[in-house]
C-alpha positions in Angstrom: 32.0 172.0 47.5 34.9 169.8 46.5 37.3 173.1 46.4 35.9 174.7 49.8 37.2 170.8 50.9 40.6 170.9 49.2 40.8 175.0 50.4 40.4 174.0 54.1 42.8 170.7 54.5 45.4 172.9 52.9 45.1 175.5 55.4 45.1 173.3 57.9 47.9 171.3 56.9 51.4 172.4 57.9 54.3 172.3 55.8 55.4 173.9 52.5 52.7 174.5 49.8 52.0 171.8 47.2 52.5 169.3 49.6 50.7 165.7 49.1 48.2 165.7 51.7 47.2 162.9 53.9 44.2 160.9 53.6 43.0 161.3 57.0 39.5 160.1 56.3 40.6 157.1 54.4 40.3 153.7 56.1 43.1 151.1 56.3 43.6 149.3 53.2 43.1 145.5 53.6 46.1 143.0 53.6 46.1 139.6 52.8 48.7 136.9 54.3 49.7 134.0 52.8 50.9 131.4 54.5 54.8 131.3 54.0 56.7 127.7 53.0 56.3 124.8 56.0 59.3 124.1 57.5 61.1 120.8 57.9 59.2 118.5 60.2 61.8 117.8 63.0 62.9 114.3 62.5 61.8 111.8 65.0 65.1 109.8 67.2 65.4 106.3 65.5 66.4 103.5 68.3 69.1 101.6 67.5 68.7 99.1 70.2 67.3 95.3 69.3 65.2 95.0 72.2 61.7 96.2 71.6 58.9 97.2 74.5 56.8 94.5 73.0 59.4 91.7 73.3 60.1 92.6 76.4 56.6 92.3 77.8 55.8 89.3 76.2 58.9 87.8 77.8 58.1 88.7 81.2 54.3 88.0 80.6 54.9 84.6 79.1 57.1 84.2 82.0 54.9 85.0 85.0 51.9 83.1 83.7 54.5 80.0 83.0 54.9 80.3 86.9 51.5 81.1 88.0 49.9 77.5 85.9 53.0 75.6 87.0 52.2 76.5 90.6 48.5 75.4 89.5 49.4 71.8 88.0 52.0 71.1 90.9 49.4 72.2 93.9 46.2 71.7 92.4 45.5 69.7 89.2 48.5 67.5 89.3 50.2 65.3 92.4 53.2 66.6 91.3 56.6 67.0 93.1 59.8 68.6 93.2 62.2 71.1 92.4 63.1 69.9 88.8 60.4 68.9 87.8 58.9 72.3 88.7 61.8 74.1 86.8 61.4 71.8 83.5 57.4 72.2 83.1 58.1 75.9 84.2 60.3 76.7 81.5 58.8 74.2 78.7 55.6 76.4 79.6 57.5 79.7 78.9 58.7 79.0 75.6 55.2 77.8 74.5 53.7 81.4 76.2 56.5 83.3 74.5 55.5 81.6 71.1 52.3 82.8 71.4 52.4 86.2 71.8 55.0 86.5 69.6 53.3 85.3 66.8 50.3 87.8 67.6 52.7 90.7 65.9 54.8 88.9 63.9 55.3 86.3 61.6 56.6 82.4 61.3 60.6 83.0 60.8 60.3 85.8 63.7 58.4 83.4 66.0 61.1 80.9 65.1 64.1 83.0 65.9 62.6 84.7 69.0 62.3 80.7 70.4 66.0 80.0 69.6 67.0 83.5 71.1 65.4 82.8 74.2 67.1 79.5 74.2 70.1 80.5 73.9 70.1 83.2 76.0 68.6 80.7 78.5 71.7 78.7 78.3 73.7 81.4 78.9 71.9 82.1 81.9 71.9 78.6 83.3 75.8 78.5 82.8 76.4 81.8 84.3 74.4 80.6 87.4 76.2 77.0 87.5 79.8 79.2 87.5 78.6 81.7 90.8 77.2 79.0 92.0 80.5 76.5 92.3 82.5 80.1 92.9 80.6 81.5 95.8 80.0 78.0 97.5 84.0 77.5 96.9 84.8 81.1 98.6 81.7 81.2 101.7 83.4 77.2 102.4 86.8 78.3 102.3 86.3 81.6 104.3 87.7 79.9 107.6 91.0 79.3 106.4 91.4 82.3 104.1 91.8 85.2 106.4 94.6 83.3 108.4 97.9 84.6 107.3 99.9 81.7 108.1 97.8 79.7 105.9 99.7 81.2 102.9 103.0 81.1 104.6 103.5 78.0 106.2 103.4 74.5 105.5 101.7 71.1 107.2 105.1 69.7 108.5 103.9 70.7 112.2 100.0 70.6 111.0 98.2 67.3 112.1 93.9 66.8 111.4 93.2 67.9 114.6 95.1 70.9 114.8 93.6 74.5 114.2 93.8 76.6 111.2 96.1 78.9 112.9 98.6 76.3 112.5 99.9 74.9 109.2 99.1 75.9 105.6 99.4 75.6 102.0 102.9 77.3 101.2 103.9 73.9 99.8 101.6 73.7 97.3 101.9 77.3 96.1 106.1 77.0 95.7 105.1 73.5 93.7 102.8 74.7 91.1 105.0 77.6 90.6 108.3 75.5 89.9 105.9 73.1 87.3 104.1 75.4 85.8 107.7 77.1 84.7 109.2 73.8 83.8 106.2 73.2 81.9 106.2 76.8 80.3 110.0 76.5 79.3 109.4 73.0 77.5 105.7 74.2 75.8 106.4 77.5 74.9 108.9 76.7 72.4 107.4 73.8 71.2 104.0 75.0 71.0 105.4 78.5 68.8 107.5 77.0 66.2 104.9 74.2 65.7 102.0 76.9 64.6 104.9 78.2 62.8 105.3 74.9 61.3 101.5 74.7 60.5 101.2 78.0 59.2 104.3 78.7 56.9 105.1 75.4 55.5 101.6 74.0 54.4 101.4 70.6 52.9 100.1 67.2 53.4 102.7 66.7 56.8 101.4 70.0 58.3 97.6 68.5 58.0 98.4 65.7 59.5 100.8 67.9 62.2 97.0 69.5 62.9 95.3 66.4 63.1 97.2 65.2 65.9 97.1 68.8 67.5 93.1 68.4 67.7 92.8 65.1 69.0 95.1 65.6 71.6 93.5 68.7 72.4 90.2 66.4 73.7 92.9 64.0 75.3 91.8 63.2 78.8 94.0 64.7 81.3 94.3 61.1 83.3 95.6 59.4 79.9 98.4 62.2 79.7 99.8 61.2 83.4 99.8 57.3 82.3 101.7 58.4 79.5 103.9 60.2 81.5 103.8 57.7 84.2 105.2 54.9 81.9 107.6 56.4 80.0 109.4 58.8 82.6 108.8 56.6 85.6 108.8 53.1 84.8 111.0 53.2 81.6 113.6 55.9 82.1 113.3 55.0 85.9 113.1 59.1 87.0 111.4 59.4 90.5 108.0 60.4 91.3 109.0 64.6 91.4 108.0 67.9 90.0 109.8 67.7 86.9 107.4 64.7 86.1 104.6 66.5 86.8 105.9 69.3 85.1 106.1 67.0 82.0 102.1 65.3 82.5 101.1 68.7 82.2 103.5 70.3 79.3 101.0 67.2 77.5 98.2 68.8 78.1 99.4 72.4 77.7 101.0 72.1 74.3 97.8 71.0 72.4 96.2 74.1 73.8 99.1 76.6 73.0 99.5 74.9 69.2 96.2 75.4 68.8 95.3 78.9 70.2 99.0 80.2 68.5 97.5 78.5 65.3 94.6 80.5 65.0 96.1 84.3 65.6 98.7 83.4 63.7 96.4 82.8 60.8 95.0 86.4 61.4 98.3 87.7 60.2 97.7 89.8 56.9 99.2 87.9 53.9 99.9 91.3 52.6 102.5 91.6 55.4 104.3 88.6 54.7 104.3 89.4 50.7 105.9 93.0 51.6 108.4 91.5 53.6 109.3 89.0 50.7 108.8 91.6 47.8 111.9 93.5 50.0 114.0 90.7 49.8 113.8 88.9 53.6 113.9 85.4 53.7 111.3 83.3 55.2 112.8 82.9 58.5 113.6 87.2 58.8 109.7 87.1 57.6 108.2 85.1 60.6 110.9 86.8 63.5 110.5 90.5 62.3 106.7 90.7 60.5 104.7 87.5 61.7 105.3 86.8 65.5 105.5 90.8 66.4 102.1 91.7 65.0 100.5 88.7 66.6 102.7 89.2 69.8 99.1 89.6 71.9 97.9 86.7 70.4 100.3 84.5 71.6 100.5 85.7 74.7 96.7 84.6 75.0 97.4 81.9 73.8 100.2 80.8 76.4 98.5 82.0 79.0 95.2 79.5 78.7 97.8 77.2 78.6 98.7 78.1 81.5 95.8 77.9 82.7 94.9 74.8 82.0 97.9 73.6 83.3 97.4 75.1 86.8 94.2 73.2 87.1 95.4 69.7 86.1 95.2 67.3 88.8 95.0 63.5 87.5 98.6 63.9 85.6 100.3 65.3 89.0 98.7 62.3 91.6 100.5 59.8 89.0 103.4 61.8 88.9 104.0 64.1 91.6 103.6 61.9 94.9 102.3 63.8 98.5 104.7 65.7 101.1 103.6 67.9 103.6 106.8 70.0 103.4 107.9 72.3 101.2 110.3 71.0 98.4 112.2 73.1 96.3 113.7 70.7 94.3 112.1 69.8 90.8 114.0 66.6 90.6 113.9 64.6 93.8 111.6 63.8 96.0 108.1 64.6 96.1 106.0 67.7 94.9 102.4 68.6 96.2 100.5 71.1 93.4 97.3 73.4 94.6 94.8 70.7 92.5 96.7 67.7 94.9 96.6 69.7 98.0 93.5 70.5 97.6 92.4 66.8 96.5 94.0 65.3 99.7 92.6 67.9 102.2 89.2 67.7 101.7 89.5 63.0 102.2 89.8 64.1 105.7 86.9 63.8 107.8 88.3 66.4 110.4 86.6 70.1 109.5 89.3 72.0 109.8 91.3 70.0 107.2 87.9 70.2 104.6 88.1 74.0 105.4 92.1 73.6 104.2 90.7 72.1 101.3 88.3 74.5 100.5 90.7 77.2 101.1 93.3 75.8 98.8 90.4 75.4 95.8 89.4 79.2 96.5 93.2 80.3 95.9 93.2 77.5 92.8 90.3 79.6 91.6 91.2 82.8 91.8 94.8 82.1 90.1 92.8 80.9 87.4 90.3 83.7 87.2 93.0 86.7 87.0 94.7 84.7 84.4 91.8 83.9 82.3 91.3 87.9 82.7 94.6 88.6 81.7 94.1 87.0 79.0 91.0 88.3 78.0 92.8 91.7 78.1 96.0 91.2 76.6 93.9 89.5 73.6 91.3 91.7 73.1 93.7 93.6 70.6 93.5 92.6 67.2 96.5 91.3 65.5 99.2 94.5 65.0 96.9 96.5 67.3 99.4 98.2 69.4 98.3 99.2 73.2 99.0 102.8 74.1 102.3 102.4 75.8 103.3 100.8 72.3 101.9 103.3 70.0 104.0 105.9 71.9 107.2 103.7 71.5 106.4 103.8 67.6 105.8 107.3 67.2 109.1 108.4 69.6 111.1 105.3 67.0 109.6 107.3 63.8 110.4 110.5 65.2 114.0 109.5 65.3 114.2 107.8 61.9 112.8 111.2 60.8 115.7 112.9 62.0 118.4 110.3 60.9 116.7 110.7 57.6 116.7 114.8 57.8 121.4 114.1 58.9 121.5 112.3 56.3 120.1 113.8 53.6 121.9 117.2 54.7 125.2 115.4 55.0 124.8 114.6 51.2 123.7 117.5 49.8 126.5 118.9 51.7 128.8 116.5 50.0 127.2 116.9 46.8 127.8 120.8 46.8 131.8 120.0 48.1 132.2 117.6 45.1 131.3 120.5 43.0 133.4 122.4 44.3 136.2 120.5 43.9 135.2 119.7 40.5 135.2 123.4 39.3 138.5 124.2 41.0 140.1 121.5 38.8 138.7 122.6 35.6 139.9 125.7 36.4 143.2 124.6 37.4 143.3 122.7 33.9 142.2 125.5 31.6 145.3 128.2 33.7 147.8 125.2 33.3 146.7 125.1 29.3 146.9 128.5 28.8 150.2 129.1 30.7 151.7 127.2 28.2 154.6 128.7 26.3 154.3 129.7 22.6 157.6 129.3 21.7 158.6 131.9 19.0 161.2 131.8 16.1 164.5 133.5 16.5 165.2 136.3 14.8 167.9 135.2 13.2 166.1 132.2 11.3 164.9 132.4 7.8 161.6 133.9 7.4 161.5 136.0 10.1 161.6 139.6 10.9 165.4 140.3 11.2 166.3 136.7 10.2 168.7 136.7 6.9 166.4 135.9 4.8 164.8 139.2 5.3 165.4 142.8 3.3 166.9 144.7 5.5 167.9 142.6 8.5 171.4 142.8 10.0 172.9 141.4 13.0 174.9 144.0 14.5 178.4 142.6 15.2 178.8 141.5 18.8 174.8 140.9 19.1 173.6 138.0 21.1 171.9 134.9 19.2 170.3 134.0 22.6 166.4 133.8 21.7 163.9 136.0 22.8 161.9 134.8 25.5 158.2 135.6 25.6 156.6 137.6 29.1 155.8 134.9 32.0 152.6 134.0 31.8 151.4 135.7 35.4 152.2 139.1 34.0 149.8 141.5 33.4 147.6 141.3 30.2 148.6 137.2 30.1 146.7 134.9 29.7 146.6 133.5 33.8 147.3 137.0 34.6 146.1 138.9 37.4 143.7 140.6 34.6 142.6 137.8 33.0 139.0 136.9 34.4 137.9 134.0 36.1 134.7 132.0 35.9 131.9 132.8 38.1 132.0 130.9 41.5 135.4 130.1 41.4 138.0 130.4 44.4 140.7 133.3 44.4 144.2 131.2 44.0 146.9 131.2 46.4 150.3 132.2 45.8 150.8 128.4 46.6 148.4 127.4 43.7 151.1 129.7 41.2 154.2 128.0 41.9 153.0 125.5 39.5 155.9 123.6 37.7 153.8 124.3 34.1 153.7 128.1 35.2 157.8 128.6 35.6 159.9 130.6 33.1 159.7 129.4 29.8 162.4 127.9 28.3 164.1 128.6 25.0 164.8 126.4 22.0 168.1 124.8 23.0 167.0 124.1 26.2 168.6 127.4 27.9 
């Protein structure tokens, strides 16, 4: 039965005979998967921030139910009254709150340093609050005066109390501050520089006590400085109450500031600088001027600057020093000199509005000068010491570029003269060995004893009538001489010129008597 089975699929199949036949009645053979290698997990985002979700609610829920029991004691538990007050048990009840559900998640130096972070950043807060505070009342009072343009072109010579803002303004005050702040500037700067200088490069027992003196009269009150001023310049010396003594109050208080700020960039000055610049030989004074003061060039200027600054806002030194005029003075040295702080100071003693919005006005421009150079400041120094801005790193590279190419001239100018100086060299060597070898060999006469036809010699006779003269050998130049035109000549060495043959060594040889 099995070969009637085989007999018939083999009929039925196609294809050449004693071809495998397909199992047609055969079922699918079972397969088995296994499961393949897990992949890698994808790796979760890590937060680099500091601020958690968990600080941040207990922050804002320690802080609404500090509000929500103050509002309790201060309207129901407590007859209590009063803004402060409110704000003090408010915020003395936050910090107890925040403590609390800190310490629900974490543990007693975390508690700890949450409390202090929160004061701190309370602080901060309060400060930054107190500063718009004074800055927007300062602009909203002054906004009468401010958009008047004659109020920063004019001065009060025609301007009474009474008068309107449209007439009159503070043009006096700007010109003075101007002219002292760049008396003061000229007599600080320089002082100020070569005294960190001083500090910094000469160490010793002198320069502490230099930076003693620098600190305390950093905390010098400003009103001290213009009796100084006031008593020397004015009473002693006998000047006049001007802007040059103004200008020299504030240079008092300026220069403890500028010594002080220079002091500390110029300490930021690599040491490994300064010991480069020696190791090449520059003295101490090249060291500071071409290594020190560039790379802490933004430094300083941050430093003169604040200075400036603080100079701009002095007011007790210049009402010693300066006097009041309601005209504009353009004279440092005589008569008196009204500053923005002064101006402002006398405007605002006037019970007349207009004259308190002067005031205001003047203390909103005070401001802003102050502001823009506080944030000049804060840009120029923002670059580390020998950080160059982009405007200087493009000066540098264009400088290198140059030096590159000098380099490149120069080192092509003395291979050049290198190769020329071998040149040269060869040619006289050459020029040595031809003037050696042209040399004549001067022979014996035939005539002499010894020698071929001489009389000592068998067979030698002198026909009668025969010259003695001797014989002279072939010129050197000839052919198959040494010099010759086939003698050869080194490798790499010029062709001479006929010039070059008239050589005195390479005439016609001479003969024994001189002939």
């Amino acid at each position: 039965m099995t070969t009637d089975i085989t007999n018939a699929a083999t009929e039925a199949a196609p294809g050449p005979p004693g071809a495998l036949l397909p199992d047609l009645a055969a079922p699918p053979a079972a397969t088995t998967t296994l499961p393949g290698p897990a992949g890698p997990a994808a790796e979760r985002r890590r937060s680099t921030s500091t601020v958690r979700r968990t600080d941040v609610f207990s922050a804002v829920g320690a802080a609404a139910a500090s509000l929500a029991l103050t509002w309790l004691f201060f309207t129901r538990l407590a007859p209590f009254s009063g803004g402060l007050g409110f704000v003090v048990c408010a915020y003395a009840l936050f910090l107890a709150l925040y403590a609390l559900l800190v310490s629900y998640d974490e543990d007693g130096p975390t508690v700890r340093d949450r409390i202090a972070s929160a004061i701190v950043h309370s602080l901060a807060v309060l400060l930054l609050v107190a500063l718009g505070f004074v800055l927007v009342y300062t602009l909203w009072s002054g906004r009468e005066a401010l958009p008047h343009l004659n109020f920063f072109t004019q001065d009060m010579r025609e301007a009474g109390p009474l008068d309107p803002l449209s007439v009159g303004g503070i043009r006096h005050a700007i010109v003075g501050t101007l002219i002292q702040i760049a008396i003061g500037l000229v007599l600080t700067v320089p002082a100020g520089l070569l005294c960190a200088v001083f500090l910094n490069e000469v160490p010793g027992r002198y320069a502490r006590f230099v930076r003693t003196v620098v600190e305390a009269m950093t905390a010098l009150p400003s009103i001290v400085a213009g009796l100084f001023v006031y008593a020397t310049a004015i009473l002693a010396v006998g000047l006049d109450k001007s802007g040059f003594a103004a200008a020299l109050a504030i240079s008092v208080m300026m220069l403890p500031i500028i010594i002080r700020a220079s002091d500390v960039v110029i300490r930021l000055v690599p040491g490994t600088l300064r010991e480069a610049s020696y190791a090449l030989g520059a003295p101490r004074w090249r060291t500071v001027w071409h290594v020190v003061l560039p790379t802490a060039r933004s430094g300083l200027t941050t430093a003169v600057i604040l200075g400036t600054a603080r100079g701009v806002g002095e007011t007790s030194p210049v009402l010693l020093t300066a006097g009041f005029t309601a005209v504009t003075n353009y004279q440092p040295f005589h008569n008196p000199m009204v500053s923005l702080p002064l101006a402002a100071f006398e405007f605002v003693q006037s019970p007349q509005p207009a004259m308190i919005a002067r005031g205001f006005g003047t203390a909103s421009v005070l401001v802003v000068l102050v502001l823009a150079l506080f944030v000049a400041a804060r840009v120029v120094g923002g670059r580390g010491p020998g950080e160059l801005t982009r405007r200087g790193t493009h000066r540098r590279v264009v400088a290198s570029r140059r030096d590159q190419e000098r380099f490149a001239r120069r080192a092509a100018r003395s291979a050049g003269g290198r190769a020329e100086a071998g040149e040269v060299r060869t040619e006289a060597l050459w020029r040595t060995a031809r003037a050696g070898s042209a040399t004549p060999a001067v022979r014996a006469a035939p005539g002499d004893p010894g020698e071929p036809g001489g009389p000592g010699e068998p067979g030698a006779s002198t026909a009668p009538g025969a010259s003695s003269v001797p014989t002279v050998p072939a010129a050197p130049g000839g052919p198959g001489e040494p010099g010759g035109p086939d003698t050869p000549r080194p490798p790499d060495t010029p062709a001479t010129t006929d010039q070059d043959q008239e050589h005195p060594d390479q005439g016609t040889a001479q003969g024994v008597d001189g002939s």
